[in-house]
ZAGU-224456 format. One record per residue (C-alpha): residue in one letter; chain; x, y, z. Coordinates in nm, 2 decimals, m for minus. Each point is the difference from the previous one (the first is absolute). Layout:
R  code  unit    east   north      up
R     A     A       X       Y       Z
...
END
This chain:
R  code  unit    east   north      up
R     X     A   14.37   23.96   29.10
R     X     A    0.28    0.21   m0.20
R     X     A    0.08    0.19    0.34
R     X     A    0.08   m0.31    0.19
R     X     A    0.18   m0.17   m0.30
R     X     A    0.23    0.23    0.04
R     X     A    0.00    0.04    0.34
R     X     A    0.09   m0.40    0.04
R     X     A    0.26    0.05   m0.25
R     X     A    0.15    0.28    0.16
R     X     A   m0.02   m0.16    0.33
R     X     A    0.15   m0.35   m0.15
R     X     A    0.31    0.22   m0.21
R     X     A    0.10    0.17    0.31
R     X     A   m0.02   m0.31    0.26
R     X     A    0.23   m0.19   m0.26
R     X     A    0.21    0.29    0.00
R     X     A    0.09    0.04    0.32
R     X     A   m0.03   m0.36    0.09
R     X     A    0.28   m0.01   m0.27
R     X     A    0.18    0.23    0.16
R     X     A    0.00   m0.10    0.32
R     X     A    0.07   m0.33    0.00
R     X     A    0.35    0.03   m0.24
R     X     A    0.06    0.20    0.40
R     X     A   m0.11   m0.26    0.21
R     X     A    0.24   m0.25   m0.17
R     X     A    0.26    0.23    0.04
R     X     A   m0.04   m0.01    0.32
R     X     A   m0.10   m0.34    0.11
R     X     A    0.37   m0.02   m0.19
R     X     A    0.16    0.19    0.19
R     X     A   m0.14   m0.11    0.36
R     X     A   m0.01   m0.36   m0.16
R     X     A   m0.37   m0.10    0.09
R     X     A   m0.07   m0.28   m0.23
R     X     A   m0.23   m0.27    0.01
R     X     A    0.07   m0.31    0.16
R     X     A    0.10   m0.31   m0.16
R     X     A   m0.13   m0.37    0.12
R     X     A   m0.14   m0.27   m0.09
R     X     A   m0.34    0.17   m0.14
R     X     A    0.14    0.25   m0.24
R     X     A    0.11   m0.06   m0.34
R     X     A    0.21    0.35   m0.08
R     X     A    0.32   m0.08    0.01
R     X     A    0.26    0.30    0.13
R     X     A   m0.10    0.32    0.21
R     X     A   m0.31    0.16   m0.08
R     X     A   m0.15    0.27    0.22
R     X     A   m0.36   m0.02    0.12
R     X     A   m0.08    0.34    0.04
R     X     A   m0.20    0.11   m0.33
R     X     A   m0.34    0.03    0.21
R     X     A    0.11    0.27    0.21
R     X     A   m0.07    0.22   m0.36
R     X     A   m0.32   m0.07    0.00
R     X     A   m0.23    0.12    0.23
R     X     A    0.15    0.37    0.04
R     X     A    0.03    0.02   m0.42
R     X     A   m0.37   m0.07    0.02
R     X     A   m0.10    0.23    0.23
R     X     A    0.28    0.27   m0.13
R     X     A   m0.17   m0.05   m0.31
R     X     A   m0.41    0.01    0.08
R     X     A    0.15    0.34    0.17
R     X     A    0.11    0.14   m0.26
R     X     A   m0.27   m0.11   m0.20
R     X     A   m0.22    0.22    0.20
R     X     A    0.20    0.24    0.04
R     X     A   m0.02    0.07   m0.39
R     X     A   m0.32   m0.01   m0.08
R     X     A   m0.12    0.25    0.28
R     X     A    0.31    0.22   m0.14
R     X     A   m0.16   m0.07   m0.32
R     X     A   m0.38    0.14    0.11
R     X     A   m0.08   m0.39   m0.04
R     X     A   m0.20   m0.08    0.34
R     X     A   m0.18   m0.39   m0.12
R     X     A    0.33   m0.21    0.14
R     X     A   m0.06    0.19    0.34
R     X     A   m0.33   m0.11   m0.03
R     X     A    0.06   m0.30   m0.07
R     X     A    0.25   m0.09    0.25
R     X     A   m0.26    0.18    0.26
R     X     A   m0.33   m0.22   m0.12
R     X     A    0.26   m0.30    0.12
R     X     A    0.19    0.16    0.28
R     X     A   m0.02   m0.21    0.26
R     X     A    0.08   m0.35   m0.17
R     X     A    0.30    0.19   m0.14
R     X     A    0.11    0.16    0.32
R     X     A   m0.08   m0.35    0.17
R     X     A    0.22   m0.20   m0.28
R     X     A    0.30    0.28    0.03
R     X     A    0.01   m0.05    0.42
R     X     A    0.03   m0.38   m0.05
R     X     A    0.24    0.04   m0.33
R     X     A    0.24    0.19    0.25
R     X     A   m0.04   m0.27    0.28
R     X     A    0.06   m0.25   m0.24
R     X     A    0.29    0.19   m0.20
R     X     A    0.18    0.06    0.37
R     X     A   m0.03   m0.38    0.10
R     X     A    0.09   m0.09   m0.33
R     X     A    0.36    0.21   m0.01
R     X     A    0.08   m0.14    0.38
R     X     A   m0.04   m0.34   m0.15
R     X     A    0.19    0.05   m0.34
R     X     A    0.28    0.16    0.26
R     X     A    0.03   m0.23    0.31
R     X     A   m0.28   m0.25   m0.02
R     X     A   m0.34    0.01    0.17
R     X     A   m0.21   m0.32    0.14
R     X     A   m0.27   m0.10   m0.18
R     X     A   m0.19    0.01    0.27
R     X     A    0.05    0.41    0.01
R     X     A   m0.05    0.02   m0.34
R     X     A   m0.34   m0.16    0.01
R     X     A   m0.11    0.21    0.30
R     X     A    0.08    0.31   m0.23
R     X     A   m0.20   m0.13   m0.26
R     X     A   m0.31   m0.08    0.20
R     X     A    0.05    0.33    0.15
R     X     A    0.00    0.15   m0.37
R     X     A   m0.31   m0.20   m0.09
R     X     A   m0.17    0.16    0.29
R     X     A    0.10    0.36   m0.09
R     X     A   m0.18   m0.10   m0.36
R     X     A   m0.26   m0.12    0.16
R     X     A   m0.05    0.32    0.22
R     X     A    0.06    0.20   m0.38
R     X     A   m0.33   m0.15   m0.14
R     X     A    0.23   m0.27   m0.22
R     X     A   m0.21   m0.37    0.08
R     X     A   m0.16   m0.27   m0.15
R     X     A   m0.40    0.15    0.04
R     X     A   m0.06   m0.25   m0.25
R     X     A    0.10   m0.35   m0.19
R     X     A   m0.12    0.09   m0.30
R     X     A   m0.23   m0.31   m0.05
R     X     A    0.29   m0.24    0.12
R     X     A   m0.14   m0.36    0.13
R     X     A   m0.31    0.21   m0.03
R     X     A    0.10    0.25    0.22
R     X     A   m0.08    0.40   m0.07
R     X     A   m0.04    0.23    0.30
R     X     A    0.16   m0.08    0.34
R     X     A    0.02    0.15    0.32
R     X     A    0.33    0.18    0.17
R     X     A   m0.03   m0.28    0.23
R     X     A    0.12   m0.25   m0.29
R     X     A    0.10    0.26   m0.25
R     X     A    0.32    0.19    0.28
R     X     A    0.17   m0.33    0.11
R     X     A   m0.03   m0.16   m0.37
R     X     A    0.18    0.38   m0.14
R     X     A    0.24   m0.08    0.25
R     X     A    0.08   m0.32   m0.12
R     X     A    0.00    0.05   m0.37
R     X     A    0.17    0.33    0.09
R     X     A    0.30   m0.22    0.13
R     X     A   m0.01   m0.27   m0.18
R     X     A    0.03    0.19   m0.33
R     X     A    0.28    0.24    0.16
R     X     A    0.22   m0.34    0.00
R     X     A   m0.11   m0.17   m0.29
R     X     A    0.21    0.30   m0.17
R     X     A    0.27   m0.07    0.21
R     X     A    0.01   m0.35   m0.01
R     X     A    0.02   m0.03   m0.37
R     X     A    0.27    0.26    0.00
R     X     A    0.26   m0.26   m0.07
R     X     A    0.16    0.03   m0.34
R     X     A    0.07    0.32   m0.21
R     X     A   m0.31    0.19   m0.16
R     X     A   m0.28   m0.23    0.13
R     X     A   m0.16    0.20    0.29
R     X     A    0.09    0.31   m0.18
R     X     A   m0.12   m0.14   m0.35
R     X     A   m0.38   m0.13    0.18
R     X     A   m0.02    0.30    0.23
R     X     A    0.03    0.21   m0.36
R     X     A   m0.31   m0.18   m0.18
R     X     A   m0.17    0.02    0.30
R     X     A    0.04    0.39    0.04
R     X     A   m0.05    0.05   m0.37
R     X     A   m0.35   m0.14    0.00
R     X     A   m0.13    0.16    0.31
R     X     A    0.11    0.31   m0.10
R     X     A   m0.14   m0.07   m0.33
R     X     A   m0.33   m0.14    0.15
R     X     A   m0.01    0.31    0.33
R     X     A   m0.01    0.25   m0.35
R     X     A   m0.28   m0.15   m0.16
R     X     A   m0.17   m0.01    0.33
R     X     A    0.10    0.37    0.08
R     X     A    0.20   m0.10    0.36
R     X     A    0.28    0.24   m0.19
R     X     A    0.18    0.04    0.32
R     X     A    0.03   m0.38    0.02
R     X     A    0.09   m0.03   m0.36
R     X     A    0.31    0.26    0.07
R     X     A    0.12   m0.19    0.29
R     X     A    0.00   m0.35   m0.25
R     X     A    0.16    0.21   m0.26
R     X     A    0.31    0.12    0.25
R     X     A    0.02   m0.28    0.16
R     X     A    0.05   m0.16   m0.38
R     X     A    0.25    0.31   m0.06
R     X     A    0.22   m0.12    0.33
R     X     A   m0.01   m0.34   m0.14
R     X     A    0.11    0.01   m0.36
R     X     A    0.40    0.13    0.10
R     X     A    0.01   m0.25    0.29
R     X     A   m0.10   m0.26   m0.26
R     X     A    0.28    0.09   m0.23
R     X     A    0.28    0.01    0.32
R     X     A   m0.11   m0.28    0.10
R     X     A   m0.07   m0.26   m0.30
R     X     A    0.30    0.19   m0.26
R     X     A    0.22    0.15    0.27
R     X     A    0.38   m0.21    0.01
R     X     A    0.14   m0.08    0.37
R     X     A    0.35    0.03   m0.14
R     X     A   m0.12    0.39   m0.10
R     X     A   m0.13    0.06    0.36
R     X     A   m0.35    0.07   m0.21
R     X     A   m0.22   m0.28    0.14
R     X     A   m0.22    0.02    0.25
R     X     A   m0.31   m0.13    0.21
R     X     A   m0.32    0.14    0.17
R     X     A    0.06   m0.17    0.32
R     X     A   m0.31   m0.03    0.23
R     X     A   m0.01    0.41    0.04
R     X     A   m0.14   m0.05   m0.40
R     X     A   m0.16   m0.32   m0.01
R     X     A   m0.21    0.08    0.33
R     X     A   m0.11    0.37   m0.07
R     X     A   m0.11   m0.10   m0.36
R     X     A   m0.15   m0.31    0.11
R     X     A   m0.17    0.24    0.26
R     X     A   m0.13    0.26   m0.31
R     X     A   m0.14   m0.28   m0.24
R     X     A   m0.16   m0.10    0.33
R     X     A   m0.17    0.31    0.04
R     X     A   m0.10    0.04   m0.39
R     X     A   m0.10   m0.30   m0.07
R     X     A   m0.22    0.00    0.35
R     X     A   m0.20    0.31   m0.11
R     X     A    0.01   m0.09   m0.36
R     X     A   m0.16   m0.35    0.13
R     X     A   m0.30    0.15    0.23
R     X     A   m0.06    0.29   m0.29
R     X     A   m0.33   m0.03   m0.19
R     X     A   m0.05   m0.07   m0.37
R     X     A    0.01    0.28   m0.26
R     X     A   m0.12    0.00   m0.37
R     X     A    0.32    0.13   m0.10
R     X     A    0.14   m0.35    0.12
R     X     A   m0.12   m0.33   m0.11
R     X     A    0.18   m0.23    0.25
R     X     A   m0.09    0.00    0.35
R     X     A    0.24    0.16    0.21
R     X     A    0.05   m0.26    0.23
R     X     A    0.16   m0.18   m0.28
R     X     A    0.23    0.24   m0.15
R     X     A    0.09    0.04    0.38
R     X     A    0.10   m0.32    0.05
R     X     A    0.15   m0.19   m0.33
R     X     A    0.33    0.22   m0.02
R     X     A    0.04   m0.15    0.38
R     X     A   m0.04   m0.37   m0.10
R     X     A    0.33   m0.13   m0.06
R     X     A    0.13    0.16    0.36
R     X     A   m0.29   m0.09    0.21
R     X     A   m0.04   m0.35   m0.17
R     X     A    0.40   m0.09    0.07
R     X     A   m0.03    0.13    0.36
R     X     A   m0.27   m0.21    0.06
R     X     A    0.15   m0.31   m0.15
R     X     A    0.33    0.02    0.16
R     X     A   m0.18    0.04    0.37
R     X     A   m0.23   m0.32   m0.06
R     X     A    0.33   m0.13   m0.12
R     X     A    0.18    0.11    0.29
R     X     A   m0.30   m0.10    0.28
R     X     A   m0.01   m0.37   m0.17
R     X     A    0.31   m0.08   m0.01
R     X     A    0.02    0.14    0.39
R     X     A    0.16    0.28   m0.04
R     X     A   m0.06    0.36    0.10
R     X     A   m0.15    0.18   m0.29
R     X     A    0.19    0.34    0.09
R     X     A    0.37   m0.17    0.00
R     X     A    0.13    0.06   m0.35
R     X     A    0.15   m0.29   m0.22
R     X     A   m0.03   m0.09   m0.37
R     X     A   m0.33   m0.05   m0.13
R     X     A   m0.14    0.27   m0.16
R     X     A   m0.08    0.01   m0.39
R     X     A    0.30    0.18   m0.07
R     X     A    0.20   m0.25    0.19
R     X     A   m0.17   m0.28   m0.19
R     X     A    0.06    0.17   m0.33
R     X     A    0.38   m0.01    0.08
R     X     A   m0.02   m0.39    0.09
R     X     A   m0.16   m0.06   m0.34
R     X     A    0.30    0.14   m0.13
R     X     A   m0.11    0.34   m0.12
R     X     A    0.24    0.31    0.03
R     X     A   m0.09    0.25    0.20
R     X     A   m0.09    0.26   m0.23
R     X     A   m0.22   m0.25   m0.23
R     X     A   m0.17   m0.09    0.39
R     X     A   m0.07    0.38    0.04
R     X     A   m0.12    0.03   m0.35
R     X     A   m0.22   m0.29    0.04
R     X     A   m0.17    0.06    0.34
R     X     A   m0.09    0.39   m0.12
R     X     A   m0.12   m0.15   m0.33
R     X     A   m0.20   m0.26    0.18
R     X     A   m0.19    0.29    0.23
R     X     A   m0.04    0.18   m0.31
R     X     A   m0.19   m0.28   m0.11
R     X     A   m0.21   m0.05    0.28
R     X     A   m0.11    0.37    0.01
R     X     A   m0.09   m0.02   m0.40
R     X     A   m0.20   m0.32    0.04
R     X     A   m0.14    0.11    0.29
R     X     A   m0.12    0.34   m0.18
R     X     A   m0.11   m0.18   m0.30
R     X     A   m0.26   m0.28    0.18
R     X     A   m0.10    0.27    0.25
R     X     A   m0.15    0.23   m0.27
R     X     A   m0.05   m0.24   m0.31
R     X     A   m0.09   m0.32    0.17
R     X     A   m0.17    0.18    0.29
R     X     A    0.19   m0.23    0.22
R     X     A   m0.10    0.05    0.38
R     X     A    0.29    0.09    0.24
R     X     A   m0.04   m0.29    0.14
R     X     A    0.11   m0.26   m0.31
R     X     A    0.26    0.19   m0.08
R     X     A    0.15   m0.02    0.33
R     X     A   m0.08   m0.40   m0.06
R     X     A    0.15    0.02   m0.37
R     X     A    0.31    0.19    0.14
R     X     A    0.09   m0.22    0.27
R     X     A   m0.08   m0.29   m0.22
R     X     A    0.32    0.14   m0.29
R     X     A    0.20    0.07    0.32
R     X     A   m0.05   m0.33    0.13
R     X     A    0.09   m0.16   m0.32
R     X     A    0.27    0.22   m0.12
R     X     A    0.18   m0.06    0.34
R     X     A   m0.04   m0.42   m0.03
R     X     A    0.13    0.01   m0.35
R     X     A    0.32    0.25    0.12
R     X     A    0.03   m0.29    0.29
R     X     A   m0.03   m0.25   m0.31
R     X     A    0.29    0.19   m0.14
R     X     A    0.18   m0.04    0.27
R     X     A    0.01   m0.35    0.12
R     X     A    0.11   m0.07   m0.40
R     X     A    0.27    0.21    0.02
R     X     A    0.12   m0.13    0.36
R     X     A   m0.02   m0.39   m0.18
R     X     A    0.15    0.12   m0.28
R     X     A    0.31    0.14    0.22
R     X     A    0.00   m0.31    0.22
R     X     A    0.04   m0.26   m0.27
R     X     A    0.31    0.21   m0.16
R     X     A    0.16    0.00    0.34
END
């Protein structure tokens, strides 16, 4: 375990250096060829921002499991080869799709793609997981449900594949959130991949951490006015929404270990709740209401945080906090209550449920209140 301690740590201390790097360059020249992000009705930033911080990520990741390797065969150390062979395929399946994805990503942060296209990509992506060994062989015991076969198990990877891709980028909409939940998310499956010896897995969490930490500080402390603020457009949100796709897909289907007490379906799953819960609120919203669910407006959690009057930075703080929570409780009940997968998901959508009526609650108060001093 020493070995790959220091192996993530390495790996994380040299993504967040370069990342840190890099991105000071892309803001230089987003700057200079004035690629900003646009501003409408949606977006809260105020002044020009660029929207380019993704493009640092995928190529400091790979740069940096590279170099990695590089090292330790240098060094006479052969177990990360090893390790990266035992899992060569799901990794060489999620690094074709990561490139797909990164590629459509930087056409649309430059000149705009349909989100028709982009969702062709992403089932496209799914598919080349798929084909890498990466689907749900399993539901770990939800609604009853263990085993399943491919002809359930491919089209269901495909749409939790996609549908987790843009939860990421759907809650991408004020500073630090996506980049603060995808961070708690890749610190506990790297943590849980270690203690269930997938160490090439646990690397890729721990770089994918490393690329997140400097984009977090650009983009929550950077000043506009400095020209040191910027945002992960959908080349970010959409290639990390892909990776905590893939982890937390073959952290899901993996089998129990003594060295873990919770059930790795559940640690899979909890650091995704606030992102997959919002998503699927908003659509039901969306489909009620008679609306298409892909047309973007105003109604996710973050969005309802503002309207309850919070600042933006107290929203971000209270959102990451909240699927801090979730994960913690879920961990505790899971492996001191031996709660079932199946009530927790009940006792999680039950807080969600709740939490998002009393933020309505909020709301409407503060919309009375306004309306009787006008």
């Amino acid at each position: 375990m020493g070995y790959w301690t220091i192996n993530s740590l390495i790996i994380f201390a040299l993504c967040a250096l370069l990342a840190g790097v890099l991105i000071p360059q892309i803001l230089l020249i987003a700057y200079r060829r004035n690629l900003f992000d646009e501003i409408n009705e949606r977006k809260i930033h105020k002044g020009l921002v660029p929207r380019l911080g993704g493009i640092a990520f995928v190529p400091v990741i790979m740069v940096s499991i590279a170099v990695l390797l590089e090292a330790n065969l240098s060094c006479g150390f052969d177990r990360f080869a090893s390790a990266l062979y035992n899992c060569y395929l799901p990794l060489l399946s999620t690094f074709i799709a990561l490139e797909l994805l990164y590629l459509v990503g930087i056409a649309d942060d430059l000149i705009g793609v349909k989100y028709r296209a982009k969702f062709v990509v992403q089932l496209i992506c799914a598919i080349i997981l798929i084909g890498g060994g990466i689907w749900f062989s399993n539901l770990g015991g939800a609604l009853g449900i263990d085993e399943v076969s491919p002809w359930f198990g491919y089209p269901f990877t495909v749409v939790v594949l996609v549908f987790l891709i843009n939860a990421i980028n759907l809650i991408d909409g004020i500073d630090g959130l996506a980049s603060g939940l995808s961070s708690i998310a890749c610190v506990i499956y790297g943590v849980a991949f270690m203690f269930i010896s997938e160490y090439a897995l646990a690397i890729l969490s721990f770089a994918t951490l490393g690329v997140l930490i400097p984009f977090f500080y650009y983009n929550v402390f950077g000043d506009v006015t400095k020209h040191s603020k910027i945002f992960m457009g959908d080349t970010g949100a959409l290639t990390i929404g892909l990776i905590l796709g893939v982890l937390g897909t073959i952290l899901y289907v993996h089998p129990q270990t003594e060295m873990v007490a919770v059930q790795p379906a559940v640690i899979a799953f909890s650091p995704l709740i606030v992102p997959c819960f919002d998503v699927i609120r908003v659509y039901m919203l969306r489909i009620r209401q008679h609306r298409s669910p892909f047309l973007p407006d105003k109604s996710h959690i973050h969005h309802k945080l503002l309207a309850a009057g919070m600042k933006p930075r107290m929203a971000m703080i209270s959102i990451v906090s909240v699927s801090a929570m979730f994960t913690i409780l879920n961990f505790f009940m899971a492996a001191y209550l031996n709660v079932n997968i199946n009530v927790l998901i009940v006792i999680d959508v039950l807080l969600w449920t709740v939490a998002n009526y009393w933020v309505s609650g909020v709301i409407r108060r503060r919309k009375d209140a306004q309306g009787q001093q006008a």
